[in-house]
PDBQT receptor file of N, H, CA, C and O in Angstrom, charges set to zero:
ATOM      1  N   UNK A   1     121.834  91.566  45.231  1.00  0.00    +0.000 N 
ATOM      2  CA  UNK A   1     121.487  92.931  45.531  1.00  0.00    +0.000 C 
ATOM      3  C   UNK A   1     121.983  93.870  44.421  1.00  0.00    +0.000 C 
ATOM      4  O   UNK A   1     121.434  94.905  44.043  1.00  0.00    +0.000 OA
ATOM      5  N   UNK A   2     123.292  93.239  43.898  1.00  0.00    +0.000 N 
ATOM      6  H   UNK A   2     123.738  92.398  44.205  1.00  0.00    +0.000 HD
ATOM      7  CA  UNK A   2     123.640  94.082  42.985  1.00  0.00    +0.000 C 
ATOM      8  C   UNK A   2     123.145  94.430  41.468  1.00  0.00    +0.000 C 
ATOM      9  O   UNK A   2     123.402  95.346  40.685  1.00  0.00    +0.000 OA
ATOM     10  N   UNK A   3     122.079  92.944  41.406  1.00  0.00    +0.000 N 
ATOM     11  H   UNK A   3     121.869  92.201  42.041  1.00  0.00    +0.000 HD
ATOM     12  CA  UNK A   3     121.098  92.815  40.425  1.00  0.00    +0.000 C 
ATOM     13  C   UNK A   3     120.225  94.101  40.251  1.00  0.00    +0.000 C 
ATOM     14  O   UNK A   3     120.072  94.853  39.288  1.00  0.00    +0.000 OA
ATOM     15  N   UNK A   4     119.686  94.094  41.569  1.00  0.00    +0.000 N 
ATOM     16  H   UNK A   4     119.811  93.483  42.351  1.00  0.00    +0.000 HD
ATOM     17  CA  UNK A   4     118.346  95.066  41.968  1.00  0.00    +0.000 C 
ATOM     18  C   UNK A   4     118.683  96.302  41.734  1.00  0.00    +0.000 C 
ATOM     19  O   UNK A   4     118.052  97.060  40.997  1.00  0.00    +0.000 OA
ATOM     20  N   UNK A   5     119.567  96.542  42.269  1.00  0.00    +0.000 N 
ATOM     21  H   UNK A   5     120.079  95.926  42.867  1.00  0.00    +0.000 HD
ATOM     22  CA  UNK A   5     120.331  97.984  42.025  1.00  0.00    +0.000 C 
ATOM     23  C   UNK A   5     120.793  98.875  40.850  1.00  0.00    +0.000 C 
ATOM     24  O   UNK A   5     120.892 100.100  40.776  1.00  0.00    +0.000 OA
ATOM     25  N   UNK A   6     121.094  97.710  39.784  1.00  0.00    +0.000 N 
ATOM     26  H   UNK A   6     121.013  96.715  39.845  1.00  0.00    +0.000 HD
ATOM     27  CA  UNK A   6     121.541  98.007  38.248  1.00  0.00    +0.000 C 
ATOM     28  C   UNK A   6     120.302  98.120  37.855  1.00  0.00    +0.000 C 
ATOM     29  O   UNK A   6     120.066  99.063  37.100  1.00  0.00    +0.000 OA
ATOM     30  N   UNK A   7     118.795  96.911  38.372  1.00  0.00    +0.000 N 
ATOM     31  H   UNK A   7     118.987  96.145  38.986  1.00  0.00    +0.000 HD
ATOM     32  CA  UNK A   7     117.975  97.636  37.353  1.00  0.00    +0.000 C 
ATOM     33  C   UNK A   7     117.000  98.754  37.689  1.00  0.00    +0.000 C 
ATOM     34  O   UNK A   7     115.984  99.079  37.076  1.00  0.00    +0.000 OA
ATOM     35  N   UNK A   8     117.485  99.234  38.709  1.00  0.00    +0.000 N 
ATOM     36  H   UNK A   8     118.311  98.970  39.207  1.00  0.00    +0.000 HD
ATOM     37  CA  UNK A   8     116.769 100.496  39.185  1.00  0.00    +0.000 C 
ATOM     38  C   UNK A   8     117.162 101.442  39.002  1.00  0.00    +0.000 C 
ATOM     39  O   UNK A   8     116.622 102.536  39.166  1.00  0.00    +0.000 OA
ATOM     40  N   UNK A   9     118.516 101.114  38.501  1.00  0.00    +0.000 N 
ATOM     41  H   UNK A   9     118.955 100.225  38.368  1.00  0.00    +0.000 HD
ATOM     42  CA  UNK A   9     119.410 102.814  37.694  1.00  0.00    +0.000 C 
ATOM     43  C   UNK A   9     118.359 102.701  36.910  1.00  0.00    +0.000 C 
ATOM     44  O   UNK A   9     117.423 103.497  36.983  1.00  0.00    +0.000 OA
ATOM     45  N   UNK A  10     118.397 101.483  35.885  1.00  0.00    +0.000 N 
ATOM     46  H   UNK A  10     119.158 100.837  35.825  1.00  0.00    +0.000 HD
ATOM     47  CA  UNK A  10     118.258 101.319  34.610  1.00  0.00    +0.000 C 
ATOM     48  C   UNK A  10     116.564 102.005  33.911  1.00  0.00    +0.000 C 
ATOM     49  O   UNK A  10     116.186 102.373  32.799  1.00  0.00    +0.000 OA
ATOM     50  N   UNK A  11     116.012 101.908  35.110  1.00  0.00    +0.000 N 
ATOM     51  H   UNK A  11     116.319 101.609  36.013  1.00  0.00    +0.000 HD
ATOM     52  CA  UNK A  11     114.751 102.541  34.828  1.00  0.00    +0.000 C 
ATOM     53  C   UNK A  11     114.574 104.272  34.712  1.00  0.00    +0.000 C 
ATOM     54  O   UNK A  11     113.831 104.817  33.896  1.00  0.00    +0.000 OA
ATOM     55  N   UNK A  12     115.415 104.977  35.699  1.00  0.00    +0.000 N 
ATOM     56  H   UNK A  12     116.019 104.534  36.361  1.00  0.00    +0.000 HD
ATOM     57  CA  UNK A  12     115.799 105.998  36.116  1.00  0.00    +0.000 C 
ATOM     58  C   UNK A  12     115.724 106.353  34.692  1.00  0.00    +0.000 C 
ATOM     59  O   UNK A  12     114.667 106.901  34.376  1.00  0.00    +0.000 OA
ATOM     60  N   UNK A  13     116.667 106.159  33.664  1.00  0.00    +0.000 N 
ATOM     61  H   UNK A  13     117.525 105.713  33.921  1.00  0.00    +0.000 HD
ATOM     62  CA  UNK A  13     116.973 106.877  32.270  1.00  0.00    +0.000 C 
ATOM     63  C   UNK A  13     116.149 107.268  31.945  1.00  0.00    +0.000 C 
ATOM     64  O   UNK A  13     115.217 107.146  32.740  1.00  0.00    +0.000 OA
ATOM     65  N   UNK A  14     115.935 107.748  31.083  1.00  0.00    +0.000 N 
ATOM     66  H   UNK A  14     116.692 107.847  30.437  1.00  0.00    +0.000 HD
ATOM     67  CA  UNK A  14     115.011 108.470  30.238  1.00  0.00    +0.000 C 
ATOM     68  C   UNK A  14     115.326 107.640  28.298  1.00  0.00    +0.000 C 
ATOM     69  O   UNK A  14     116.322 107.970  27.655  1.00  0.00    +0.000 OA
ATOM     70  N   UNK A  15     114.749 107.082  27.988  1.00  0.00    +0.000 N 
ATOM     71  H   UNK A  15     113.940 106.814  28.511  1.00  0.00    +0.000 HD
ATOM     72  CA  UNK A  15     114.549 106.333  27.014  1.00  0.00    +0.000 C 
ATOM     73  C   UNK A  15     113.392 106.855  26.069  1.00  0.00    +0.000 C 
ATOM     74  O   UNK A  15     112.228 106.735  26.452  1.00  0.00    +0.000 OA
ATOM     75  N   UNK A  16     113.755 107.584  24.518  1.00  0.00    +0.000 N 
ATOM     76  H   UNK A  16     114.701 107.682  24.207  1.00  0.00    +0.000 HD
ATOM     77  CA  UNK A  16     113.096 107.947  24.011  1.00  0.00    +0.000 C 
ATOM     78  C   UNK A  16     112.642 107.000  22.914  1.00  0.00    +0.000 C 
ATOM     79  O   UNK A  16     113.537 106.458  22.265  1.00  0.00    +0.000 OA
ATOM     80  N   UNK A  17     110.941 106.630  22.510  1.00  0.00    +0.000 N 
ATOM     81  H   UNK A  17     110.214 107.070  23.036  1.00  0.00    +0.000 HD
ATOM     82  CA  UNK A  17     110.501 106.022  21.852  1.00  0.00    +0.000 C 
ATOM     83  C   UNK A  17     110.639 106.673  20.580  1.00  0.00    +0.000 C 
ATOM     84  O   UNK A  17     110.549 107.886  20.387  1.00  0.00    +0.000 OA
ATOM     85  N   UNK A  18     111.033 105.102  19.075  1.00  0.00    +0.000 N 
ATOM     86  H   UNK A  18     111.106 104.117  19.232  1.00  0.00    +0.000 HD
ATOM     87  CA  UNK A  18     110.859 105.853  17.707  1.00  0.00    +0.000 C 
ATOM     88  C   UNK A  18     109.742 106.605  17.438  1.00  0.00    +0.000 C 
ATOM     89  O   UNK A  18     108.729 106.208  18.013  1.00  0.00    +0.000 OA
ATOM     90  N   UNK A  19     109.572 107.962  16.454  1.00  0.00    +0.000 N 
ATOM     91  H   UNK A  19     110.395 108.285  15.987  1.00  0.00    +0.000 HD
ATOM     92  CA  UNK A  19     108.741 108.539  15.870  1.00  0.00    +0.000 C 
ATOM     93  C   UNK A  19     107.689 107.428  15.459  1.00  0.00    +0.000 C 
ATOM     94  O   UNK A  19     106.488 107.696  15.488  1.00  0.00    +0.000 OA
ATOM     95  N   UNK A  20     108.178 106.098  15.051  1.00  0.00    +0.000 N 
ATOM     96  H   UNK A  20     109.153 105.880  15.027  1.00  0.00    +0.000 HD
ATOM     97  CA  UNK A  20     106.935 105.923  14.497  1.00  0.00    +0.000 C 
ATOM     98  C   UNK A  20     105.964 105.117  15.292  1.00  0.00    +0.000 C 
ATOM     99  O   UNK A  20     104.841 104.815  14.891  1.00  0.00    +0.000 OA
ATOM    100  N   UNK A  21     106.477 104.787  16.459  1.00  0.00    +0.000 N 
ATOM    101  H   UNK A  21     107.390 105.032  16.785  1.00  0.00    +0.000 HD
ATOM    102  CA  UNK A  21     105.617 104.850  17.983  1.00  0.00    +0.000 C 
ATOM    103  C   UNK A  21     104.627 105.823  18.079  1.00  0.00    +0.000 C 
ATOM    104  O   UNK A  21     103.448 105.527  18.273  1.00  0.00    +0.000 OA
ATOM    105  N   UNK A  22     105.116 107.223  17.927  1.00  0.00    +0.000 N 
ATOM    106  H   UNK A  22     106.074 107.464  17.769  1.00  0.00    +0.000 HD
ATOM    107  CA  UNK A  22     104.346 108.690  18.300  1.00  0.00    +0.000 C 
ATOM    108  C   UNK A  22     102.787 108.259  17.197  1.00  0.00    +0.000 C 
ATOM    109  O   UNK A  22     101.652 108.422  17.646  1.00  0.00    +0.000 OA
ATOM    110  N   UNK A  23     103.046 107.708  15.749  1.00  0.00    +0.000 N 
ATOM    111  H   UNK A  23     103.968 107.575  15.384  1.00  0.00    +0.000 HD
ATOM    112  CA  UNK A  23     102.183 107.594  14.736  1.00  0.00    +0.000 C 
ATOM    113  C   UNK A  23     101.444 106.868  14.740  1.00  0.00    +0.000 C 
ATOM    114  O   UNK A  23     100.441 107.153  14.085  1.00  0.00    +0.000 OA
ATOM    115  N   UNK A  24     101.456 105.938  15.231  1.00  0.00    +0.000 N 
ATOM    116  H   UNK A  24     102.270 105.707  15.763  1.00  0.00    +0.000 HD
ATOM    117  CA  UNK A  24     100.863 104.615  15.799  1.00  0.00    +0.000 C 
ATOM    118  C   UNK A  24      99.276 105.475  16.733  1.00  0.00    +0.000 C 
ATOM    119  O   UNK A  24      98.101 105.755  16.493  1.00  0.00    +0.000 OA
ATOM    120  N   UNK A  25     100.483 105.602  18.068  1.00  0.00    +0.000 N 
ATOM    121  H   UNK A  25     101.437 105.374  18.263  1.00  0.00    +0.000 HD
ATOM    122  CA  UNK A  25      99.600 105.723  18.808  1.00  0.00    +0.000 C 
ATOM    123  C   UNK A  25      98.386 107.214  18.882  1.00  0.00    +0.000 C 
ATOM    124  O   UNK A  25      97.400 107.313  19.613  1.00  0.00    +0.000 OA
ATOM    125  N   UNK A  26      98.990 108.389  17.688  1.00  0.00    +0.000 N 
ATOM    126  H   UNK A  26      99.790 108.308  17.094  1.00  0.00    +0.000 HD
ATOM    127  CA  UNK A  26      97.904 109.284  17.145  1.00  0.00    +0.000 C 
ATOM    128  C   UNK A  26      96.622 108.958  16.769  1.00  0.00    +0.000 C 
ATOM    129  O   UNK A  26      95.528 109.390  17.133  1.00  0.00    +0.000 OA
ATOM    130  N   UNK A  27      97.063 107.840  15.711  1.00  0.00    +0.000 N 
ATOM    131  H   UNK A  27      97.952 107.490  15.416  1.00  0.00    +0.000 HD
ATOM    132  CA  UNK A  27      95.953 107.341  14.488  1.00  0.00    +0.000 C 
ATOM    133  C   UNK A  27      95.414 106.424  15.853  1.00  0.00    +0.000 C 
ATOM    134  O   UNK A  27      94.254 106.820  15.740  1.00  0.00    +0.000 OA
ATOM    135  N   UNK A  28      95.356 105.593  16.941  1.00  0.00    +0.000 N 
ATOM    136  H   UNK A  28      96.298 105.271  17.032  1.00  0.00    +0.000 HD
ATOM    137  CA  UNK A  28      94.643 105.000  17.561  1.00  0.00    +0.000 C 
ATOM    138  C   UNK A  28      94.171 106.084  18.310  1.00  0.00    +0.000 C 
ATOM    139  O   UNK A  28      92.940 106.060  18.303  1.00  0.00    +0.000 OA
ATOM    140  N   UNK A  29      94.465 106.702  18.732  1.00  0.00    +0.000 N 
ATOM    141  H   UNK A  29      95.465 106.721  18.738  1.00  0.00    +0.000 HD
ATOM    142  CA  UNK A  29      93.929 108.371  19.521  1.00  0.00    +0.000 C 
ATOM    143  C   UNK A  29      92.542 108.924  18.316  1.00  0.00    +0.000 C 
ATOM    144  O   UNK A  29      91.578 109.529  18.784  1.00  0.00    +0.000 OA
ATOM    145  N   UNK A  30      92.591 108.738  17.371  1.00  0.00    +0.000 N 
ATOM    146  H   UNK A  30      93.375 108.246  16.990  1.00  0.00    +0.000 HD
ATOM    147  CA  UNK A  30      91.794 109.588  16.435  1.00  0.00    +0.000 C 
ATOM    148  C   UNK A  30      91.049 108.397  15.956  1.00  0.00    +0.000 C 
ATOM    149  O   UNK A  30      90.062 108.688  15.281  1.00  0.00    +0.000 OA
ATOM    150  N   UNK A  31      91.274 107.095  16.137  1.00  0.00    +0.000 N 
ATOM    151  H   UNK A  31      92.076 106.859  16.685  1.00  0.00    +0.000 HD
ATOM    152  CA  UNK A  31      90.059 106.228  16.151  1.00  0.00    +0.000 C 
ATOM    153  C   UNK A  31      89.172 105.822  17.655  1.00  0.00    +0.000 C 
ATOM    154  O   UNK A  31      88.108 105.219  17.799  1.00  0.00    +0.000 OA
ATOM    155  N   UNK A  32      89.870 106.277  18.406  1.00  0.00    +0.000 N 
ATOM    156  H   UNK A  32      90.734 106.767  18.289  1.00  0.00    +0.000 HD
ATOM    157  CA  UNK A  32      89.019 106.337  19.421  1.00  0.00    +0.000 C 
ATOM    158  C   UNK A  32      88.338 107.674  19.341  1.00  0.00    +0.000 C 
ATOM    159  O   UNK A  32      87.152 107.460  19.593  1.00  0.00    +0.000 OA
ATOM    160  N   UNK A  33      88.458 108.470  19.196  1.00  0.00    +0.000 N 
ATOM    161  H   UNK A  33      89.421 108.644  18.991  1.00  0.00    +0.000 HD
ATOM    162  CA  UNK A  33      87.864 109.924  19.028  1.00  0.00    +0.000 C 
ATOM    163  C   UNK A  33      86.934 110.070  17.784  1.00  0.00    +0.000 C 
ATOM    164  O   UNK A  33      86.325 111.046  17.346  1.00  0.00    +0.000 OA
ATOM    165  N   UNK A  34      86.984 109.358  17.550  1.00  0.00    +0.000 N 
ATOM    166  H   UNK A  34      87.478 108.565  17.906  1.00  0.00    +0.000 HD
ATOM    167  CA  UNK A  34      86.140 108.888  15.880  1.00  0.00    +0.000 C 
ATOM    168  C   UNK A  34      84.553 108.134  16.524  1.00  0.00    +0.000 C 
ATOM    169  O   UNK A  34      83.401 108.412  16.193  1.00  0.00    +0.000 OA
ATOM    170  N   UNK A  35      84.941 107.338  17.316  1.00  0.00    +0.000 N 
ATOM    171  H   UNK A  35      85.877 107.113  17.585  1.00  0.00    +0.000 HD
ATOM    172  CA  UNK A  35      84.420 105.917  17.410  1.00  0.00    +0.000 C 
ATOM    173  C   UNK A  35      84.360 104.967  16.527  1.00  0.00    +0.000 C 
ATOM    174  O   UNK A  35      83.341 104.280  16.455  1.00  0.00    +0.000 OA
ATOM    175  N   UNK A  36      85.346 104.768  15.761  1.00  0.00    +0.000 N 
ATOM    176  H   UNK A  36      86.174 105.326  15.819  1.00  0.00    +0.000 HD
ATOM    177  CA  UNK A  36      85.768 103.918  14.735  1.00  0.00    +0.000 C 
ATOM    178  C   UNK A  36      86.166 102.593  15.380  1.00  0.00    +0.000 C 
ATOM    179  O   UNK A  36      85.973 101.523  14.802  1.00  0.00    +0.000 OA
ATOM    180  N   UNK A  37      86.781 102.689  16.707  1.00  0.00    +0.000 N 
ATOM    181  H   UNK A  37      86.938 103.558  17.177  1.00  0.00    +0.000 HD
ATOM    182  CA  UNK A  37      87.232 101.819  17.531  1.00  0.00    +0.000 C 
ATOM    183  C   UNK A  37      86.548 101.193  18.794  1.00  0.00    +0.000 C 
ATOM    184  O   UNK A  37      86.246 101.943  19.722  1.00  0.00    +0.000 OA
ATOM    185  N   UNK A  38      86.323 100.017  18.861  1.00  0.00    +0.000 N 
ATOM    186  H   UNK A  38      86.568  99.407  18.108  1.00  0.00    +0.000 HD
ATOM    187  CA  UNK A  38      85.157  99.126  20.252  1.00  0.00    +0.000 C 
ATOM    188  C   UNK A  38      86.615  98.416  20.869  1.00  0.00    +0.000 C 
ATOM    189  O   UNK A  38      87.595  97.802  20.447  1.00  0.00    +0.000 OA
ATOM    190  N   UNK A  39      85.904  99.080  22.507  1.00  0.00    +0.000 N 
ATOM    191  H   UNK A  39      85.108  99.579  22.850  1.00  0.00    +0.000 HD
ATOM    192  CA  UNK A  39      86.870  98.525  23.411  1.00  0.00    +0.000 C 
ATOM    193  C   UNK A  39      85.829  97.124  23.619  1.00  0.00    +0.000 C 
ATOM    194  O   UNK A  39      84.643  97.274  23.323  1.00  0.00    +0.000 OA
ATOM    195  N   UNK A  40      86.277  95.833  24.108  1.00  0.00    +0.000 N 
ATOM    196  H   UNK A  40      87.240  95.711  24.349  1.00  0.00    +0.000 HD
ATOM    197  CA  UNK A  40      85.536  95.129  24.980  1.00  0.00    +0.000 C 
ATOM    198  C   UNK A  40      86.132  94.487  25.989  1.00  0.00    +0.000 C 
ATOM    199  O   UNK A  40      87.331  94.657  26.213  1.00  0.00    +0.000 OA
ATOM    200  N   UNK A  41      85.547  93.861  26.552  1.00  0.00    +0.000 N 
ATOM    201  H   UNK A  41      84.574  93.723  26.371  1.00  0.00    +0.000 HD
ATOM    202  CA  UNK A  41      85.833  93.849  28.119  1.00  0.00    +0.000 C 
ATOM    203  C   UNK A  41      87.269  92.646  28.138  1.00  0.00    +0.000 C 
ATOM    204  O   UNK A  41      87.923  92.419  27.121  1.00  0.00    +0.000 OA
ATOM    205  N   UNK A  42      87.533  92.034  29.388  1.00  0.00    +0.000 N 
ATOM    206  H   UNK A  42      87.002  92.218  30.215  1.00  0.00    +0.000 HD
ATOM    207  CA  UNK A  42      88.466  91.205  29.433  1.00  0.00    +0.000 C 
ATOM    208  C   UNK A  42      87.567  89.895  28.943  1.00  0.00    +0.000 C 
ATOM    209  O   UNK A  42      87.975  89.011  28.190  1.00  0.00    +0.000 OA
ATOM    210  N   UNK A  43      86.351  89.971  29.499  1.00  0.00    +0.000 N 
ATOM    211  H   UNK A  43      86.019  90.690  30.111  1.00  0.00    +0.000 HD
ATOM    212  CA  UNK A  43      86.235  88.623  29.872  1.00  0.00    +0.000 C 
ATOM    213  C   UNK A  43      85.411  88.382  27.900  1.00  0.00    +0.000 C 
ATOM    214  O   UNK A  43      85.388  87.212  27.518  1.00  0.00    +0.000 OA
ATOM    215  N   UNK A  44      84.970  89.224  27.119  1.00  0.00    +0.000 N 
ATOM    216  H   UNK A  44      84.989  90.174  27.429  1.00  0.00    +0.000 HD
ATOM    217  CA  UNK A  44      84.538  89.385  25.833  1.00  0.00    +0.000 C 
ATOM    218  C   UNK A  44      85.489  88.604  25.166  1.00  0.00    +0.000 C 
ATOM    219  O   UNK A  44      85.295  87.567  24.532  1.00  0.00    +0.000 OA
ATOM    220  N   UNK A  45      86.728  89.312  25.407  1.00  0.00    +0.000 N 
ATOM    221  H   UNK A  45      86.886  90.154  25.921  1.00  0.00    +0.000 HD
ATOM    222  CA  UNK A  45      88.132  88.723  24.655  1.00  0.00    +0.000 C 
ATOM    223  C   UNK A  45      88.326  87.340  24.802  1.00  0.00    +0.000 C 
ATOM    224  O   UNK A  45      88.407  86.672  23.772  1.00  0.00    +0.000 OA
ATOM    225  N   UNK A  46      88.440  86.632  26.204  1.00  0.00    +0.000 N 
ATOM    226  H   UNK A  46      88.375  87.175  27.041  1.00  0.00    +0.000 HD
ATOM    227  CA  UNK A  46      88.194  85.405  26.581  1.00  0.00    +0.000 C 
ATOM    228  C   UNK A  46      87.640  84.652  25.824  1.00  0.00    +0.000 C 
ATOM    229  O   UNK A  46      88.111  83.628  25.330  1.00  0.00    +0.000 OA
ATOM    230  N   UNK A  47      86.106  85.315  25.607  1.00  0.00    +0.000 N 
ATOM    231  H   UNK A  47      85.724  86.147  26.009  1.00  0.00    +0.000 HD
ATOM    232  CA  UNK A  47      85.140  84.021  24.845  1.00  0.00    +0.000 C 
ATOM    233  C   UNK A  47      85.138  84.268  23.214  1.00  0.00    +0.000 C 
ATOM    234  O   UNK A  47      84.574  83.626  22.327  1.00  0.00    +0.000 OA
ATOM    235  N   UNK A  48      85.949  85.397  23.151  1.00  0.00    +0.000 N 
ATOM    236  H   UNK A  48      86.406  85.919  23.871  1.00  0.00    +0.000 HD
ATOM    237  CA  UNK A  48      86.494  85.517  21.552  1.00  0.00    +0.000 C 
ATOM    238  C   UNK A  48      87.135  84.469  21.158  1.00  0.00    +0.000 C 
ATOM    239  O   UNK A  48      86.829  83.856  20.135  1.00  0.00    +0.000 OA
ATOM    240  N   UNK A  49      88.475  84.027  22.236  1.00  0.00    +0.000 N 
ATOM    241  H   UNK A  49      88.722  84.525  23.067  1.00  0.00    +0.000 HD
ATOM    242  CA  UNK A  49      89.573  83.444  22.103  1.00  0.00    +0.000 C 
ATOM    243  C   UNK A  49      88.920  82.135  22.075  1.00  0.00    +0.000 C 
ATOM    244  O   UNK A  49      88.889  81.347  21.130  1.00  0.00    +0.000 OA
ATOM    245  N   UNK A  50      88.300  81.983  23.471  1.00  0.00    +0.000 N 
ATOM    246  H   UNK A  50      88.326  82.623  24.238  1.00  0.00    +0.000 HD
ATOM    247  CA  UNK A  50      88.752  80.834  23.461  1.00  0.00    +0.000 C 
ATOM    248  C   UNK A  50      87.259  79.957  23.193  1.00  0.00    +0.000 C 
ATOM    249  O   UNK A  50      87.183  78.728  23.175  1.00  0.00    +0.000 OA
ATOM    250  N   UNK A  51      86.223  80.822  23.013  1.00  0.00    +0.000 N 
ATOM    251  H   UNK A  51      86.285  81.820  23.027  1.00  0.00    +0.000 HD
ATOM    252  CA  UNK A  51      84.785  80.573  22.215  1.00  0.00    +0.000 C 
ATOM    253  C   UNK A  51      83.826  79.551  23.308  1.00  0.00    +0.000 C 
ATOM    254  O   UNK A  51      82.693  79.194  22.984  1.00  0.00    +0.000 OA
TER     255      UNK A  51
């Protein structure tokens, strides 16, 4: 119980991501806004992978 409890403080925090997280995820923001970027589906990926 005392497991459960530590990691439910542990979420509570507030944990700030590096800047270059923030940069990352802009430039994918502005390729989706572009349409530079193709989502495809789950099951696309599948037969990508595994053909």
């Amino acid at each position: 119980m005392e497991i459960l409890k530590d990691d439910d403080q542990a979420e509570d925090q507030d944990i700030e991501s590096p800047a270059w997280h923030g940069e990352i995820l802009k430039k994918r923001a502005e390729k989706i806004e572009s349409g530079e970027t193709k989502f495809i589906s789950l099951e696309e990926l599948k037969k990508k992978i595994l053909g």
